[in-house]
N, C-alpha and C positions, 0 to 999 in steps of 0.2 A: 325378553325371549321372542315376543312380536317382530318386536327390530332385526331378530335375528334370520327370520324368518323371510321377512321382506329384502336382508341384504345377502341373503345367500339367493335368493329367488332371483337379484340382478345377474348375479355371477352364473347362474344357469343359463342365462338367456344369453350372456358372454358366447360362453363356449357353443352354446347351438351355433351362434354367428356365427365362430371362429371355424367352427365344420364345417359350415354352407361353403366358406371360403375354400376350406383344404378341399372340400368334394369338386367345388369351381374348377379348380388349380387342375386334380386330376384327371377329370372329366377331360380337359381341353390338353392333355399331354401327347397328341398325334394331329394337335393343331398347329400348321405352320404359321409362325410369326405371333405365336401366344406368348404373351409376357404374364408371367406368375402376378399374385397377389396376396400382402402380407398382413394378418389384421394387428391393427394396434390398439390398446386400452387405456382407458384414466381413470382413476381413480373419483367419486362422485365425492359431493359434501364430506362435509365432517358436524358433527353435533357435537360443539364444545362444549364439558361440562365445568372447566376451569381454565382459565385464560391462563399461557405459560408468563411466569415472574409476579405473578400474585402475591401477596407477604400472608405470614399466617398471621393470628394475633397477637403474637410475640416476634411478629415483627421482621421473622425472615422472611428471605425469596426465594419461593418454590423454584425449582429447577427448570422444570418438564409441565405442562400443562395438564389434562385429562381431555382428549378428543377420539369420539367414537365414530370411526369410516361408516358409511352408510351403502359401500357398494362398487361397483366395477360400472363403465361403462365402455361402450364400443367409441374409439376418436377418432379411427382411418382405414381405411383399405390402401395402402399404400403398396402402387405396383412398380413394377422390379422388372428394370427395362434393361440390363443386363444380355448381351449378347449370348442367342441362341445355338445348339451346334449347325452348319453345314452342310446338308445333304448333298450328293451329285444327283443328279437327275441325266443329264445330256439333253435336257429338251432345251431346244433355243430360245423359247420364251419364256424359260423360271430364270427369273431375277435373284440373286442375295443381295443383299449389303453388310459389307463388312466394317464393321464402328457404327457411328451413330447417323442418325437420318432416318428418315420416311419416305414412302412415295406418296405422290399427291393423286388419289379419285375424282372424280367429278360426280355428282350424286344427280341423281331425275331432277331433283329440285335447284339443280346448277351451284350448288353449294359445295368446295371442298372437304373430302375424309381425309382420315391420315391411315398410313397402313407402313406392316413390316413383311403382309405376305407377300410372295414376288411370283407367285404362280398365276402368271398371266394367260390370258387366250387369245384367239380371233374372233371379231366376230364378225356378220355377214358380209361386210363393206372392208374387212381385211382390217378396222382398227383395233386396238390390244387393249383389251379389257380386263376385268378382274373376273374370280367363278360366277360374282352374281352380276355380272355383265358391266361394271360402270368402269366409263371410258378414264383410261389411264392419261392425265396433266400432264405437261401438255398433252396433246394427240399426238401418237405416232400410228401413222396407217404403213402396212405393209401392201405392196403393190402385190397383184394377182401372178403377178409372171416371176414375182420372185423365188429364187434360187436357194437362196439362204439367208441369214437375218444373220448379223454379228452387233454386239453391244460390247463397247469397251470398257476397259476399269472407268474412264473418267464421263462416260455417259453417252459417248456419240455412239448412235443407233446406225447402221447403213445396213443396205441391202444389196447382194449379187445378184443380177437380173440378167435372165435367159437369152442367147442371143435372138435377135429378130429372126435370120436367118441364116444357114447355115455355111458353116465358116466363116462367121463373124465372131471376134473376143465376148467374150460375158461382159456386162457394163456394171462398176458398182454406184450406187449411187447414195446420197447422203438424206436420210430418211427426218432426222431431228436431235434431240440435246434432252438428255432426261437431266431433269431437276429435284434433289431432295432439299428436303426441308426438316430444322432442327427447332430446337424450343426452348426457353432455359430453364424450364420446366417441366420434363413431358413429364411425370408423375401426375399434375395436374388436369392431366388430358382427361374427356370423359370417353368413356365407351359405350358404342353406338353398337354392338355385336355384327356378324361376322367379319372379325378380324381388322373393324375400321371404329377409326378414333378421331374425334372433333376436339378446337382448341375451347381453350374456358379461357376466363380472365388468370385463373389461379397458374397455366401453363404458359401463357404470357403467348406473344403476336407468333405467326411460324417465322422462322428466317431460312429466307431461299437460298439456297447454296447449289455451287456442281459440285460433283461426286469427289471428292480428293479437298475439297477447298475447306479451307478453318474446320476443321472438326468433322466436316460431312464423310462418311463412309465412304468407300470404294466398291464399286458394282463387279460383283461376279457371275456372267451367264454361266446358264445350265447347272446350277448350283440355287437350291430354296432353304430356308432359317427355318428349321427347326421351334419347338416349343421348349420353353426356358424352364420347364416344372422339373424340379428334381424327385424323382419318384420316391428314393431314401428318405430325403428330408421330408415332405410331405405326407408319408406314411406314421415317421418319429413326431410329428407336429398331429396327425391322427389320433396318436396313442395317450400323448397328452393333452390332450383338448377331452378324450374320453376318460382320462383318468380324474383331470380337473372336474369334468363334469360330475363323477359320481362323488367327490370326496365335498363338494360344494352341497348335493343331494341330501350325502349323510349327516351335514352339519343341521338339514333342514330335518330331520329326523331325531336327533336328538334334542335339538328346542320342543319339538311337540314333546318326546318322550319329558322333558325338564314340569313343560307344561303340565302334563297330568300328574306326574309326583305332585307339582302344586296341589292341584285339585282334590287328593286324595287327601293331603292334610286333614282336611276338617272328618275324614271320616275315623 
């Protein structure tokens, strides 16, 4: 009954995890470019009390062994990089990608992130940056006298620039080459929070791709990716992670109740 006690006591601490996870998931459901998160479990030890194909003393071969599980444990957060809905914006600088790919950050510390938000900015010197300012890999600067910014499906960036002066054509001119980057792993990816992700060994090296090539996405301006969280499903994944939780609770409640019947024995 001790045992019973301590293997239902794993399987509570399960399903907290598995909440913290669903509450993760919904918290960040008006997060562009948030990829959901799914928990997975294993099953811990077993206390064998008979080895399966034992003979009795007469000689036969037990069937089936006698082993007692000791418990649940947490083995993954496994995120679910599954394409988000679509938004239109109109704004010239929200990026999507459509299929698979990343944009590449550059971090304070000159270090690449990886990301799927495409809701980029200016910042004071006209480079396009992310909301928490880090310059968008390569650099594309938008000139001050520009006009307009266009970004094509397969990544060429240009700009319509205002005439010099009047009654002169508008000039476009050819700004840079966005580059994404794929992984053969990205579940492996870790996260760095808001909305940027670093490679591991487990997500393997990035591979630089243009937008349309072997697998990379196709870029849509004025259009940002959505959050992947299914609010149905993660509600019905609520319910039972609270239902597992209490029925795991009461198995812990009836061991004690077993226990004091013991107790009362002797009187």
């Amino acid at each position: 009954m001790i045992r019973s006690m301590y293997t239902a006591a794993t399987g509570m601490e399960a399903q907290q995890l598995y909440m913290d996870a669903i509450s993760h998931n919904l918290s960040n459901v008006n997060t562009n470019g948030f990829k959901r998160s799914k928990m997975e479990f294993h099953d811990l030890m077993y206390q064998t009390l008979r080895e399966p194909g034992v003979r009795n003393p007469e000689g036969e071969m037990a069937p089936a062994g006698i082993e007692v599980g000791l418990g649940v444990r947490p083995a993954a957060t496994h995120r679910i990089f599954e394409q988000g809905s679509v938004n239109r914006t109109d704004n010239p600088l929200d990026v999507a990608i459509s299929g698979e790919g990343f944009f590449q950050v550059e971090l304070p510390d000159g270090g690449i992130a990886y990301t799927r938000d495409g809701q980029f900015k200016l910042s004071s010197d006209g480079t396009m940056v992310t909301s928490s300012g880090y310059r968008w890999f390569p650099d594309i600067n938008i000139p001050s006298d520009a006009e307009s910014v266009s970004i094509s499906p397969d990544g060429l960036v240009e700009a319509t620039l205002a005439p010099r002066s009047e009654g002169e054509p508008s000039e476009t001119v050819e700004l840079g080459q966005v580059e994404l980057v794929r992984f053969v792993n990205p579940a492996g990816l870790k996260g760095l929070g808001g909305n940027l992700f670093a490679e591991t060994e487990a997500s393997g090296a990035p591979i630089i791709r243009l937008p349309g090539e072997e697998g990379a996405g196709t870029l849509m301006q004025g259009f940002v990716e959505a959050s992947n969280v299914q609010i149905v499903e993660e509600m019905v994944n609520m319910i039972t992670a609270q239902r597992a939780f209490e029925i795991v609770s009461k198995s812990i409640q009836v061991s004690e109740e077993m226990m004091q019947t013991a107790n009362n024995l002797k009187r």
